[in-house]
Backbone bond lengths (Angstrom), bond angles and torsions (degrees), N, CA, C in turn:
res aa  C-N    CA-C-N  psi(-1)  N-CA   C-N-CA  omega(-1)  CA-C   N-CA-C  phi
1 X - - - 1.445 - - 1.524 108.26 -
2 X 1.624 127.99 126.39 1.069 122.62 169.73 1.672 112.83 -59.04
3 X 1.388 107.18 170.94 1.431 116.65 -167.94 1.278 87.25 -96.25
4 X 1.937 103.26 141.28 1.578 109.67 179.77 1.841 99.57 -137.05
5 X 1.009 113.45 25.06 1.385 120.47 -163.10 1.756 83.02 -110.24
6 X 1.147 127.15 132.43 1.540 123.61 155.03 1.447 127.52 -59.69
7 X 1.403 115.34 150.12 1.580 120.17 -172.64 1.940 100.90 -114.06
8 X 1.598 103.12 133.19 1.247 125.10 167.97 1.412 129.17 -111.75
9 X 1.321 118.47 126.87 1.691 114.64 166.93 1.644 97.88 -63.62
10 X 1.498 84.31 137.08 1.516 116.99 177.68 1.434 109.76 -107.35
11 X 1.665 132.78 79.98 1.199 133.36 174.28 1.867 102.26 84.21
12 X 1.216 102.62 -168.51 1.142 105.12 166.78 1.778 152.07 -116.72
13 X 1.364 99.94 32.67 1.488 135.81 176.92 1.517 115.49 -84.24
14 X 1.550 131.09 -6.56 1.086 144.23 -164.51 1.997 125.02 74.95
15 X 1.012 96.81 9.44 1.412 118.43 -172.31 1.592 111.56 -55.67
16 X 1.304 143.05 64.33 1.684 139.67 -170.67 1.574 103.48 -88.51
17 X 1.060 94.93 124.44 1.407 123.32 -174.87 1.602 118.18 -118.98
18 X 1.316 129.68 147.96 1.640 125.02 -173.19 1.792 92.78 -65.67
19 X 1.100 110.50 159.30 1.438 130.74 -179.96 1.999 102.50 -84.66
20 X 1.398 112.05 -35.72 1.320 112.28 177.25 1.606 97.62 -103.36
21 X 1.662 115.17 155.99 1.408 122.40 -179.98 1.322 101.83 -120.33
22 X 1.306 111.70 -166.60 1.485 123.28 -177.27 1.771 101.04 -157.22
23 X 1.615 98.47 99.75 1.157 104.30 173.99 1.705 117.99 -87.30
24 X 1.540 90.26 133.04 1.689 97.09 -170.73 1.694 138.08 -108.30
25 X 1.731 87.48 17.98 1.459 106.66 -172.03 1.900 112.74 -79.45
26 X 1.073 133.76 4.02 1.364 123.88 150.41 1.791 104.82 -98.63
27 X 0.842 133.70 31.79 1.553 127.93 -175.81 1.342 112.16 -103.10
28 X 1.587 108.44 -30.86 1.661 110.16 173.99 1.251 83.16 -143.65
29 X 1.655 146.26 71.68 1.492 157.02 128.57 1.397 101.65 -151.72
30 X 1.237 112.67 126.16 1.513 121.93 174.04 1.168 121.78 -51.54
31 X 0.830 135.87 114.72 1.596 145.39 -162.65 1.945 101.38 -66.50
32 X 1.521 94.16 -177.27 1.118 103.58 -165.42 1.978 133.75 -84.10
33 X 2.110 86.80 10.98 1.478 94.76 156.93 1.542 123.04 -125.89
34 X 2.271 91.68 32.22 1.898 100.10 164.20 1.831 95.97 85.11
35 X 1.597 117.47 20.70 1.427 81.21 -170.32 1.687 71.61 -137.32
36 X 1.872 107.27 178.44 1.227 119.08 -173.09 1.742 123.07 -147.69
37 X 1.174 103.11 88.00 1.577 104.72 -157.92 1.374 100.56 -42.06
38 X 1.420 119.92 173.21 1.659 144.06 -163.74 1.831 81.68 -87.51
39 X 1.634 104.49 140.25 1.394 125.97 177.98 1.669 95.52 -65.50
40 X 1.230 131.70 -41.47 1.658 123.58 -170.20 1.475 97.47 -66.77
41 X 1.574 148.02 -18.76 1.066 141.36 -166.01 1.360 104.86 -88.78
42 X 1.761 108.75 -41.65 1.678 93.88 -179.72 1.113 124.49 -108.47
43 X 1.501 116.77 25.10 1.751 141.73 146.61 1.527 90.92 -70.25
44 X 0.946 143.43 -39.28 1.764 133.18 -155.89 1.877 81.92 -91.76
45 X 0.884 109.04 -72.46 1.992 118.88 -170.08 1.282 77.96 -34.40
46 X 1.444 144.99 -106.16 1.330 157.51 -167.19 1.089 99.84 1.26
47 X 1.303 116.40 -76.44 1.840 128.97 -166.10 1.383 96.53 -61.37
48 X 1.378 132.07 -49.01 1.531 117.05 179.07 1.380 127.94 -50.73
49 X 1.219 111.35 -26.46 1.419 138.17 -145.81 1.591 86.12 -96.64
50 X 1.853 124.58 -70.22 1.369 115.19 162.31 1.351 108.25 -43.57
51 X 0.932 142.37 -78.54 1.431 138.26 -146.46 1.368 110.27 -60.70
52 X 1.273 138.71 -12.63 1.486 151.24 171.67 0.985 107.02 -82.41
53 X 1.752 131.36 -24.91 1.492 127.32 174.70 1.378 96.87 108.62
54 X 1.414 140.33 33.07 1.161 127.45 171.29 1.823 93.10 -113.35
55 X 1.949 101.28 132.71 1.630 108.70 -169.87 1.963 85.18 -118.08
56 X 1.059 125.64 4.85 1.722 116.08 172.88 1.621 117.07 -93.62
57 X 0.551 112.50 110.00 1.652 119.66 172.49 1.765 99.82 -115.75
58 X 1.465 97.15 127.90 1.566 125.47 178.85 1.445 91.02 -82.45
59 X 1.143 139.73 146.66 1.123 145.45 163.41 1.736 125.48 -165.98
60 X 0.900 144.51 146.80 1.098 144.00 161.78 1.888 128.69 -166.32
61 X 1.110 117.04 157.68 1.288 122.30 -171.76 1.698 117.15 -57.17
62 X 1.391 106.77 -32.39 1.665 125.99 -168.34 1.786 85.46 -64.52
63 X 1.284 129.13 -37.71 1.056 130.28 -166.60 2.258 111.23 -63.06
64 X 1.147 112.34 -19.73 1.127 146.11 167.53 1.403 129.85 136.82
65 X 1.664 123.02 142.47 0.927 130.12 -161.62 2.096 120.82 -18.09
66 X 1.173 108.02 73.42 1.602 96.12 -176.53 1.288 123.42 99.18
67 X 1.246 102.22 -28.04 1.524 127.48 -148.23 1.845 99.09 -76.20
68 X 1.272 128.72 -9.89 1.407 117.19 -164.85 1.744 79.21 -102.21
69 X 1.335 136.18 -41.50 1.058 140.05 -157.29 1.675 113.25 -80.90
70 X 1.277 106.67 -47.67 1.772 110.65 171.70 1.990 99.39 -56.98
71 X 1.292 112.49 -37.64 1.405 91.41 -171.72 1.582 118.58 -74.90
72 X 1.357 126.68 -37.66 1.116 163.67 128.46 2.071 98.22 2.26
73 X 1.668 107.80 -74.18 1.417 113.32 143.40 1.419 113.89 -26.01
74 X 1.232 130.00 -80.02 1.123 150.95 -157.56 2.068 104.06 -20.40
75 X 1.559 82.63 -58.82 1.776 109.87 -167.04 1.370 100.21 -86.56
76 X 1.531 114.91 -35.87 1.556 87.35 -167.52 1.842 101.98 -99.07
77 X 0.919 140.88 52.98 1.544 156.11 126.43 1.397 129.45 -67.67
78 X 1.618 88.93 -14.53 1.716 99.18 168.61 1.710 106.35 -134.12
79 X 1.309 119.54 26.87 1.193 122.67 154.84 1.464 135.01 -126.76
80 X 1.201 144.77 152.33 1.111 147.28 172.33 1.652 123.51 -74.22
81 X 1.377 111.79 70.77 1.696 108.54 -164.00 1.860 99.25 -135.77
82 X 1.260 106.79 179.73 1.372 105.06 178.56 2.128 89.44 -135.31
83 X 1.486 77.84 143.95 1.693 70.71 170.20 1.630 105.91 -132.51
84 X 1.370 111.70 151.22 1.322 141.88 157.71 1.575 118.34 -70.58
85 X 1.482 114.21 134.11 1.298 108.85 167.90 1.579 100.05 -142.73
86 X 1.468 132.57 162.82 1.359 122.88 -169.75 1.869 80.56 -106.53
87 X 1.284 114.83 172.43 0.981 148.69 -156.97 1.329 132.74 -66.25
88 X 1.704 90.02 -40.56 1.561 110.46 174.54 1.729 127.78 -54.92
């Protein structure tokens, strides 16, 4: 699928990033009515989400131990992407 999501400079290092993200903190933490969809559902959302042209993924550890990032792993073992992480 061509990319239909718009691309933004991110600061000034050359960094272009999709203009829309995909936040992934109920995907491995139960969201906010206690429940937690099946990991094959938001491996599929994920891949849609790349394949639509979105390169931001929200992610972080607070979300549970690792757990937003191993899945995150999960998809991109079968994709061609580079990822960014800040430092902390």
């Amino acid at each position: 699928m061509a990319s239909v999501v718009p691309k933004l400079n991110l600061g000034s290092q050359g960094l272009v990033v999709s203009a829309q993200g995909l936040g992934c903190m109920s995907m491995t933490r139960p969201g906010i009515l206690g429940t937690l969809e099946p990991e094959a559902d938001m491996i599929e959302l994920i891949r849609h989400a790349i394949d639509s042209g979105v390169t931001f993924l929200d992610t972080s550890d607070f979300y549970g131990a690792n757990a937003n990032e191993i899945l995150i792993g999960k998809v991109s073992n079968t994709i061609k992407t580079q990822f960014f992480g800040n430092p902390w």
